[in-house]
C-alpha positions as CSV (number, residue, x, y, z in Angstrom):
1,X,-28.9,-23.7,-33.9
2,X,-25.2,-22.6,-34.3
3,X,-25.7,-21.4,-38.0
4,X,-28.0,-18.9,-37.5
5,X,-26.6,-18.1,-33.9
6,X,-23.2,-17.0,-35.7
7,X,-24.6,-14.6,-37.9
8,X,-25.5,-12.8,-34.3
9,X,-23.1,-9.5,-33.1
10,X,-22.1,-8.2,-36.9
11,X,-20.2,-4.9,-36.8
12,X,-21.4,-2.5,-39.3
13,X,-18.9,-2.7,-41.4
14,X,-19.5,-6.6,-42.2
15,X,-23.0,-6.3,-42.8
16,X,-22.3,-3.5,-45.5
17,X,-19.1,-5.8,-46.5
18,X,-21.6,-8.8,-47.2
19,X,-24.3,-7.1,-48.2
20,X,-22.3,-5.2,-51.1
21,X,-20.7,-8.7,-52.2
22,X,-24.5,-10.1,-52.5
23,X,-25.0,-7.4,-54.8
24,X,-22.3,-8.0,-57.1
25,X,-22.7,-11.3,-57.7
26,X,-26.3,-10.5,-58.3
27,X,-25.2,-8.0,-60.6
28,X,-22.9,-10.1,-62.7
29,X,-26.0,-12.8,-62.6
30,X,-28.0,-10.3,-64.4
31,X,-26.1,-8.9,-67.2
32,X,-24.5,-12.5,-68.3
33,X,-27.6,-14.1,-67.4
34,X,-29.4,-11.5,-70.2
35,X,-26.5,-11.9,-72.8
36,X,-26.3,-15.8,-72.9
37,X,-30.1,-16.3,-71.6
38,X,-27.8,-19.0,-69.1
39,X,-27.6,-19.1,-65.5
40,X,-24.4,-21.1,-64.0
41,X,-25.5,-21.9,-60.5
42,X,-22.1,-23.5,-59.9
43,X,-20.2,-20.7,-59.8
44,X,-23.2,-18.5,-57.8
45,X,-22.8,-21.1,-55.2
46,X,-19.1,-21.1,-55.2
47,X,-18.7,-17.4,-54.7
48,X,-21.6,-17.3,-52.2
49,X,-20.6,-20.2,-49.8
50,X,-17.1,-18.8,-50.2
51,X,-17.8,-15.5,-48.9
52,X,-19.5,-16.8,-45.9
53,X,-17.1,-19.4,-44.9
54,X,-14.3,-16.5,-44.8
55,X,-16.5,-14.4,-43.1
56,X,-17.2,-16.5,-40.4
57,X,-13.1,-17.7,-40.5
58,X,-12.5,-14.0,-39.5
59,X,-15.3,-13.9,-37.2
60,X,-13.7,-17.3,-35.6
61,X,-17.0,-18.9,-35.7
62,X,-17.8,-23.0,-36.5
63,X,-19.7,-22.7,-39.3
64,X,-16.8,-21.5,-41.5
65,X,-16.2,-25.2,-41.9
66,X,-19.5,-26.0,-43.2
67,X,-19.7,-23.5,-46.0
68,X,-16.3,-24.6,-46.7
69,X,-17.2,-27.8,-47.8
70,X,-20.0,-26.3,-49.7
71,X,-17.2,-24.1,-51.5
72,X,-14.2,-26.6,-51.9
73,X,-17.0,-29.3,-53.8
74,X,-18.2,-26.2,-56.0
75,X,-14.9,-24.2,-56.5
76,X,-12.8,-27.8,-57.4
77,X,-15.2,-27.9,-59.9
78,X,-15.2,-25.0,-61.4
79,X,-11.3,-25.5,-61.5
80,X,-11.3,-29.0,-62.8
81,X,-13.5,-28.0,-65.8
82,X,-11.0,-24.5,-66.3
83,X,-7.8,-26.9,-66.5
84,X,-6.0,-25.8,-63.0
85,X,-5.2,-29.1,-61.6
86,X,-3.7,-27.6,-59.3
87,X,-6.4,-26.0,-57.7
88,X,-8.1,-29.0,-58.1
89,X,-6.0,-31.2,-56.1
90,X,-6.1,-28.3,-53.6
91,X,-9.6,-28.5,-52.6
92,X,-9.4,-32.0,-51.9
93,X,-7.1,-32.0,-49.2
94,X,-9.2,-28.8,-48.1
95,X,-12.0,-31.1,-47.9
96,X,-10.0,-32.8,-45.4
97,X,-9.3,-30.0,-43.0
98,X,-12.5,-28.9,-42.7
99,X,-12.8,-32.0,-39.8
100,X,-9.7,-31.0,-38.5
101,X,-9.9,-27.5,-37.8
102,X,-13.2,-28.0,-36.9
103,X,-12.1,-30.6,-34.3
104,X,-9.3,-28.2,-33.0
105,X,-11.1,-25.0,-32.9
106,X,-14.4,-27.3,-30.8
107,X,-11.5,-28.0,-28.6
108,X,-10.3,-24.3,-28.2
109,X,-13.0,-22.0,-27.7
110,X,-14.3,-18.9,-25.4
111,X,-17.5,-17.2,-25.7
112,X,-18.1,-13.9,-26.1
113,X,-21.3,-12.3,-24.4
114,X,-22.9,-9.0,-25.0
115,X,-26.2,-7.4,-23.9
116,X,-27.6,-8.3,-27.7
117,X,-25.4,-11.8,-28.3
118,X,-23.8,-14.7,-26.9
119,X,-22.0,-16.3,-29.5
120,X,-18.8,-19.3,-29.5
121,X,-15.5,-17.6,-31.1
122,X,-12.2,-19.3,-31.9
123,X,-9.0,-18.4,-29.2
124,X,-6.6,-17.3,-31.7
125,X,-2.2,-17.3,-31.1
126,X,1.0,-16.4,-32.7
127,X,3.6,-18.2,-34.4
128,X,7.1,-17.7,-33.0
129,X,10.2,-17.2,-35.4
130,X,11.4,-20.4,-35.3
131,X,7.5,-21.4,-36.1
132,X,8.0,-18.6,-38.9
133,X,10.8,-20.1,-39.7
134,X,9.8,-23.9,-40.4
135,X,6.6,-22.5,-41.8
136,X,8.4,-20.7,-45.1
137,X,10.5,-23.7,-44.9
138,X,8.2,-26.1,-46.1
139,X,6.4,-24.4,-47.9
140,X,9.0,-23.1,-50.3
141,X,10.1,-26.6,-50.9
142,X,6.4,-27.4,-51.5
143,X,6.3,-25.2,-54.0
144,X,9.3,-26.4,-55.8
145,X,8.1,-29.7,-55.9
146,X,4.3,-29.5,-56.5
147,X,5.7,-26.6,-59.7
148,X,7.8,-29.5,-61.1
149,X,4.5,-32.1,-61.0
150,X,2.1,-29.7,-62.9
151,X,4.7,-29.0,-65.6
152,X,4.8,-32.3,-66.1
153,X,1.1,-32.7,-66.6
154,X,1.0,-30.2,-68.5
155,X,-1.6,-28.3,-65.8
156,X,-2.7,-24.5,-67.5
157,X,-0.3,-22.1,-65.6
158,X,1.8,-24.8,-63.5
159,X,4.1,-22.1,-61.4
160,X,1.6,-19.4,-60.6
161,X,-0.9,-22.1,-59.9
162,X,1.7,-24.1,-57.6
163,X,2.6,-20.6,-56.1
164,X,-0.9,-20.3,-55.5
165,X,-1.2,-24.0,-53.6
166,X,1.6,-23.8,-51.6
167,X,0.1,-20.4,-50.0
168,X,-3.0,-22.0,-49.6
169,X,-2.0,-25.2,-47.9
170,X,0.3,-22.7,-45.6
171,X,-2.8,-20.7,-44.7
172,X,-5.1,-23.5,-44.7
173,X,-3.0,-25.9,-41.5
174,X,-2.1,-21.9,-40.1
175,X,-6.2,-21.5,-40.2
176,X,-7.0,-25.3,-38.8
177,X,-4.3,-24.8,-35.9
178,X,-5.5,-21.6,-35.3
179,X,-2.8,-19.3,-35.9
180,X,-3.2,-15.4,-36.7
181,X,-0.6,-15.3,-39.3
182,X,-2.6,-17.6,-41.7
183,X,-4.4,-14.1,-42.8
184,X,-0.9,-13.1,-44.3
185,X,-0.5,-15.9,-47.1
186,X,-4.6,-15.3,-47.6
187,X,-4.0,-11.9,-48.9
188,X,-0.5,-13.1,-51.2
189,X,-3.5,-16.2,-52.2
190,X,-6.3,-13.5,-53.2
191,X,-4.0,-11.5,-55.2
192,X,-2.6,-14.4,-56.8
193,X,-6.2,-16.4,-57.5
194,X,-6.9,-12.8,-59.0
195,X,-4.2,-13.0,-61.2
196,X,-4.8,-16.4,-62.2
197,X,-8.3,-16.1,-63.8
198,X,-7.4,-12.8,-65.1
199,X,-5.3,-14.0,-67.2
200,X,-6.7,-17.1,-67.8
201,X,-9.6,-14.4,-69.7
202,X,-6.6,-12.5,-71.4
203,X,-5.0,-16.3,-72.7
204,X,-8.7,-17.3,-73.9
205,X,-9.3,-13.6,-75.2
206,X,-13.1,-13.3,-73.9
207,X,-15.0,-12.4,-70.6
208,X,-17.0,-15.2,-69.7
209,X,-19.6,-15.5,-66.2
210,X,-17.2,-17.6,-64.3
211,X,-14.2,-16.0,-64.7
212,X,-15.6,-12.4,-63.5
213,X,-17.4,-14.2,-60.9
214,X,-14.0,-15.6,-59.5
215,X,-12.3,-12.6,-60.0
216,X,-15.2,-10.7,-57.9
217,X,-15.0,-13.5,-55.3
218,X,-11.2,-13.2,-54.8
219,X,-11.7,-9.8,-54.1
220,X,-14.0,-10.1,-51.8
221,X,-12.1,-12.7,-50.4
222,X,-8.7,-10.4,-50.3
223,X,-10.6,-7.3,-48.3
224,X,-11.8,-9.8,-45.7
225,X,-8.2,-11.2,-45.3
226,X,-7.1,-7.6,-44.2
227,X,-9.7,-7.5,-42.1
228,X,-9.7,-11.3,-40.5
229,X,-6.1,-10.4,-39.5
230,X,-7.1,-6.7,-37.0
231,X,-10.2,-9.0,-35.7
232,X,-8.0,-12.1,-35.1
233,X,-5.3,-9.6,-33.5
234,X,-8.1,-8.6,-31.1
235,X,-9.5,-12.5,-30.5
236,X,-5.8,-13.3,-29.5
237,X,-6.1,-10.3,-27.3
238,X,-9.1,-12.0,-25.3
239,X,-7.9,-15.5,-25.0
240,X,-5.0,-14.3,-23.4
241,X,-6.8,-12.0,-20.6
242,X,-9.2,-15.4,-20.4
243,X,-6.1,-16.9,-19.5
């Protein structure tokens, strides 16, 4: 079965990366878990699903799409019940590209074979200036508009949460049409999802398990970005010698 086929040919380094995220959730489990006697499985999931569907999105493997769906449902949630509408309406229409880059990347795919492992991978390309171009375009006049519709519904932090939406849509049709760029306006999104529920602690004045949870998710999420763009370089490297 493909799911447990793409966990096959792991460097080193993303076993320790994974492995060391596992802990720290577990971690931060534990020690709100034995000062509120409360376990939110919500945000466990979230974090957990999360962290595997980027994974596999730098790996170029299928099954990023599935725990994406697991972590758009869960995450949504989490940000429906934390007031950011905006991250809200987000996961919805990332609900919706899950079945469209998973249609595109079934469509476009090479697989790579080793003595150990023979696993399917995504081909990956560039955008050119002028895609550069229409790319910042519309995404800066996205933003504008989108900013202007959650101060008007009163949404918690309506600009930095628009900021953060218009990056994400960017990077999510980047990710769906397989582009390497997309790994750019993930690490601008990490930082800024960082930001955003670290201050949403500082506005409330209290740590609570879902915000540290998030903020050790998003930086998980940020150190993978780095990393999905060198493996993504190197993917683009092979689809063009299968050429």
């Amino acid at each position: 079965m493909f799911l447990a086929k793409d966990f096959r040919g792991f460097t080193k380094y993303e076993k320790v990366f994974f492995g060391l995220f596992l802990l720290a959730q577990i971690a931060i489990l534990i020690y709100f878990y034995i000062k509120t006697r409360e376990v939110d499985w919500i945000n466990v999931i979230a974090s957990i699903s999360g962290i595997l569907c980027v994974i596999m999105s730098a790996k170029g493997r299928l099954s990023t799409f599935l725990y994406g769906l697991i972590q758009v449902a869960t995450y949504g949630w989490i940000s429906y019940q934390a007031n950011l509408m905006g991250e809200v309406y987000l996961q919805v229409v990332f609900g919706i590209f899950q079945f469209i880059g998973l249609y595109v990347w079934i469509r476009n795919m090479h697989t790579l074979t080793t003595p150990k492992v023979e696993v399917q991978e995504v081909d990956t390309k560039g955008l050119t200036w002028p895609q550069w171009m229409i790319t910042l375009v519309l995404g800066g006049a996205f933003y504008v508009v989108f900013a202007k519709y959650l101060e008007s519904i009163r949404s918690g932090q309506p600009f930095l949460d628009a900021f953060n939406v218009s990056l994400n849509l960017t990077g999510q049709v980047l990710m769906s049409l397989r582009f390497k760029e997309q790994w750019f306006f993930w690490i601008v999104v990490n930082i800024v999802s960082i930001t955003l529920w670290t201050r949403r602690m500082l506005h409330a004045g209290a740590v609570d398990a879902t915000s540290v949870t998030m903020v050790v998710m998003w930086i998980g999420f940020l150190i993978n970005s780095v990393y999905g763009y060198y493996y993504w370089k190197k993917l683009q490297h092979v689809n063009v010698e299968n050429r």
